[in-house]
C-alpha positions in Angstrom: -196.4 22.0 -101.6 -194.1 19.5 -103.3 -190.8 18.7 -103.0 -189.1 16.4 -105.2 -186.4 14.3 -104.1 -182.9 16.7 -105.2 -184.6 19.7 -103.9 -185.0 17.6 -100.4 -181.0 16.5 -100.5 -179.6 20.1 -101.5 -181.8 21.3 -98.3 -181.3 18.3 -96.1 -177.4 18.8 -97.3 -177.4 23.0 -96.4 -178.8 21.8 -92.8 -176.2 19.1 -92.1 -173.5 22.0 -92.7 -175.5 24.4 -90.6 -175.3 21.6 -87.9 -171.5 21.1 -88.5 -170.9 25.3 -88.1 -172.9 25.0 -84.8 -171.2 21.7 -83.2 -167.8 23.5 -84.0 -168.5 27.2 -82.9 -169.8 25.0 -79.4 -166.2 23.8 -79.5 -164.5 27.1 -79.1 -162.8 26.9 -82.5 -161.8 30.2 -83.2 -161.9 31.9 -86.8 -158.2 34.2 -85.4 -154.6 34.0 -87.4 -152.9 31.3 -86.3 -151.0 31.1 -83.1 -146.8 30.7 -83.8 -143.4 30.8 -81.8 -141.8 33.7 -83.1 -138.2 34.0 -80.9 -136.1 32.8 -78.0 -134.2 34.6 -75.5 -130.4 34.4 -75.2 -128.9 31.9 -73.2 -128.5 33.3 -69.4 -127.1 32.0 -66.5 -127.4 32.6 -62.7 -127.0 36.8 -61.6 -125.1 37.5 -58.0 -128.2 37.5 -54.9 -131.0 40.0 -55.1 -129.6 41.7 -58.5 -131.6 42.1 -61.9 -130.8 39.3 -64.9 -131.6 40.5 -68.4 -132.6 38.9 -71.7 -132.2 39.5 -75.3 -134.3 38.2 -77.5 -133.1 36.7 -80.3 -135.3 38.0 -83.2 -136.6 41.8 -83.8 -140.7 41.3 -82.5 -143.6 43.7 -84.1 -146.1 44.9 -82.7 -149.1 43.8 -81.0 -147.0 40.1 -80.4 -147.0 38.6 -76.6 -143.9 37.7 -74.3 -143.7 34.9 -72.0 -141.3 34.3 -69.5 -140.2 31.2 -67.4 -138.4 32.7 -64.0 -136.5 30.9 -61.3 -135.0 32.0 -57.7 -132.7 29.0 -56.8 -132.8 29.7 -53.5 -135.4 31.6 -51.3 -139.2 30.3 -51.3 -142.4 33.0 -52.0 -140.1 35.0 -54.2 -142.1 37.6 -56.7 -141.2 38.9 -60.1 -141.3 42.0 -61.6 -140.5 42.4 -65.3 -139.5 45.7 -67.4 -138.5 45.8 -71.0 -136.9 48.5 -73.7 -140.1 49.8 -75.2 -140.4 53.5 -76.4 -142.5 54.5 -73.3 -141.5 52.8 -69.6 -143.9 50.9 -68.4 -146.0 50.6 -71.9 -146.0 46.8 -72.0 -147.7 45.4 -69.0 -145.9 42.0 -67.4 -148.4 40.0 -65.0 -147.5 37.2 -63.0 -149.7 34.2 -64.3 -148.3 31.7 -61.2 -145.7 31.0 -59.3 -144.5 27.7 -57.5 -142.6 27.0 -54.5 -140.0 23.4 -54.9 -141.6 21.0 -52.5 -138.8 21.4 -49.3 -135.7 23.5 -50.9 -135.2 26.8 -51.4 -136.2 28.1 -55.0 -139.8 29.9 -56.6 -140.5 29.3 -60.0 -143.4 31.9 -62.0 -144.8 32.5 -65.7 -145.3 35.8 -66.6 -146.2 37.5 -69.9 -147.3 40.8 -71.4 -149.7 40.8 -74.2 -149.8 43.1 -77.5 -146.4 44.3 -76.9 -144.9 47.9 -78.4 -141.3 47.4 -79.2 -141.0 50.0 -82.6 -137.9 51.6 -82.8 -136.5 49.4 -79.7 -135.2 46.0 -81.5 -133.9 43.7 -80.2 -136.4 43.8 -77.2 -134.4 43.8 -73.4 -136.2 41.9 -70.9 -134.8 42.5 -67.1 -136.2 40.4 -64.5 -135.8 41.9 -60.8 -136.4 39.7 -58.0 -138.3 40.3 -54.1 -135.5 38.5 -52.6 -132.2 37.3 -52.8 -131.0 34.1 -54.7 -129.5 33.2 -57.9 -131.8 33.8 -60.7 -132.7 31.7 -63.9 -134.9 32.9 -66.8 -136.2 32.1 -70.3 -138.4 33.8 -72.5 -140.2 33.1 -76.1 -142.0 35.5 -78.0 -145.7 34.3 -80.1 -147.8 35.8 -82.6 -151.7 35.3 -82.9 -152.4 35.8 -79.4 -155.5 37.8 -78.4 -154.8 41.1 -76.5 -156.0 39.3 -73.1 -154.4 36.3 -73.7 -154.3 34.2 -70.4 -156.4 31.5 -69.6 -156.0 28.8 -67.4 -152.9 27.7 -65.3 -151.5 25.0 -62.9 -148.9 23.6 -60.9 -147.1 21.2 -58.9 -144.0 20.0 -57.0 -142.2 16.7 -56.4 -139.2 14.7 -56.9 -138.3 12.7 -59.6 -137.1 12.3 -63.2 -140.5 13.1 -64.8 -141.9 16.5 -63.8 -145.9 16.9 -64.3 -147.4 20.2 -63.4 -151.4 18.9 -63.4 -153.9 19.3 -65.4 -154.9 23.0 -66.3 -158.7 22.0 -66.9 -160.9 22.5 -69.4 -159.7 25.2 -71.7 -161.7 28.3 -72.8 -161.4 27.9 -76.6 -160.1 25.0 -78.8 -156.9 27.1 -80.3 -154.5 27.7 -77.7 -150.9 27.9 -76.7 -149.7 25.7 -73.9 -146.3 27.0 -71.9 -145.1 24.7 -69.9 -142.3 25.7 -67.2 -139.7 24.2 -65.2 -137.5 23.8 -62.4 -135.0 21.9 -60.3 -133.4 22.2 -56.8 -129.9 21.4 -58.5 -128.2 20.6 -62.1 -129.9 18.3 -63.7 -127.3 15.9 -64.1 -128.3 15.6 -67.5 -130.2 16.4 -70.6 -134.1 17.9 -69.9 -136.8 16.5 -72.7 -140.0 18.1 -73.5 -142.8 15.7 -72.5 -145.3 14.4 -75.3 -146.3 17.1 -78.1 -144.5 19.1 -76.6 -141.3 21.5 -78.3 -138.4 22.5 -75.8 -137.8 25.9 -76.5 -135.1 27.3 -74.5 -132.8 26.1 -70.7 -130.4 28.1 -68.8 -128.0 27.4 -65.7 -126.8 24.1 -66.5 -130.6 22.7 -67.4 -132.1 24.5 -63.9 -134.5 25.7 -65.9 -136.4 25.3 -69.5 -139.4 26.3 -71.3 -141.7 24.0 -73.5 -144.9 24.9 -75.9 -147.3 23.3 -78.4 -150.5 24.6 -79.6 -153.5 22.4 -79.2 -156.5 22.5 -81.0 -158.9 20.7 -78.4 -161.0 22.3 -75.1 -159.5 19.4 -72.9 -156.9 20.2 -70.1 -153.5 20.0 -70.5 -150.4 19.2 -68.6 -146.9 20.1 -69.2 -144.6 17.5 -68.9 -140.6 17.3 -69.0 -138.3 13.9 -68.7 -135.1 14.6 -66.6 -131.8 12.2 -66.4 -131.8 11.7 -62.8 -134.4 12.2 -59.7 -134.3 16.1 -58.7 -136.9 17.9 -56.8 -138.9 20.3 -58.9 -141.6 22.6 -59.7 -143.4 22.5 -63.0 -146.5 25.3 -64.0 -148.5 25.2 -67.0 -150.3 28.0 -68.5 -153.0 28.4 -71.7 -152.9 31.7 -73.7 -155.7 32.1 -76.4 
């Protein structure tokens, strides 16, 4: 059988895309919608020891979108979370704790929660309240995003130290190329001054006089990823990062 020499390119040209499909389906990239910040929640400061602290968020959500929270007890260590909202049915829209994250020798337990493929209809603007294990003053943020899969969480770390450049580790080698990356934050007193989102990063939201903020990007690469903040001054703090695909 012969085959002249344009018949060879078109098929030497079909198998270099067929290649090209492989290498990236190899990569993780996903075919989904795109992954996108859709709201904040409101400002909040600091509630009175052991009480709830609730959050409005800022923009109607639709169904089928994901929450994630940023949580902070000031002052008592190995503090959990729990989190209810204002959906039609209690209890519909399921909040897990993704990590949490002691300061390094002062009182205070930072977490990341989120619930995934949310049902808010009829109940907009959607009311978050956070109830804490213990007593201490209580700090928290929340964004909402669309494009998120309906099991959403992937991989996660942490870290504590003191300094002006919190750095929660790497969160290793990601599941899938498309991916949210929260990154969350905390400090064993004001900051002093004005908290930065580190490299690639957008600050989202901060509450009690910069105790606490929230950063995201989405990345479109498998490698790990830290989350990253600048602070004015030295403070102790804990940082946690966590993926979502």
């Amino acid at each position: 059988m012969n085959i002249n020499g344009d018949v060879m390119r078109k098929l030497l040209a079909a198998l270099s895309l067929c290649l090209v499909a492989t290498d990236l389906l190899s990569q993780g990239i996903s075919s989904k919608a795109g992954i996108a910040h859709v709201a904040n929640s409101d400002a909040t400061a600091s509630t009175a020891s052991g009480s709830s602290i609730t959050l409005l968020m800022g923009t109607s959500l639709a169904a089928g979108q994901s929450i994630v929270l940023c949580v902070f007890s000031g002052d008592r260590r190995d503090v959990s979370f729990t989190v209810t909202d204002n959906g039609p049915v209690a209890g519909s829209n399921s909040y897990s704790t993704d990590r949490s994250q002691n300061l390094a020798t002062k009182g205070g337990t930072i977490a990341v929660l989120h619930a995934d493929n949310i049902s808010i209809a009829g109940h907009n603007p959607a009311t978050l309240t956070i109830t804490p294990s213990g007593t201490g003053s209580i700090f928290a943020v929340a964004s909402a995003y669309s494009g998120l899969t309906s099991s959403s969480f992937d991989k996660t770390n942490s870290a504590n130290s003191r300094s002006n450049l919190p750095d929660s580790g790497s969160s290793g080698f990601l599941s899938q190329a498309d991916e949210l990356v929260f990154g969350c934050m905390a400090t064993a007193a004001r900051s002093g001054g004005t908290i930065s989102a580190g490299s690639g990063f957008t600050l989202r939201k901060t509450a009690g006089r910069q105790r606490i903020a929230s950063e995201d990007q989405v990345v479109n690469s498998k490698a790990g990823i830290n989350a990253t903040f600048s602070q004015a001054v030295s403070r102790e703090w804990a940082t946690i990062v966590t993926t979502f695909k």
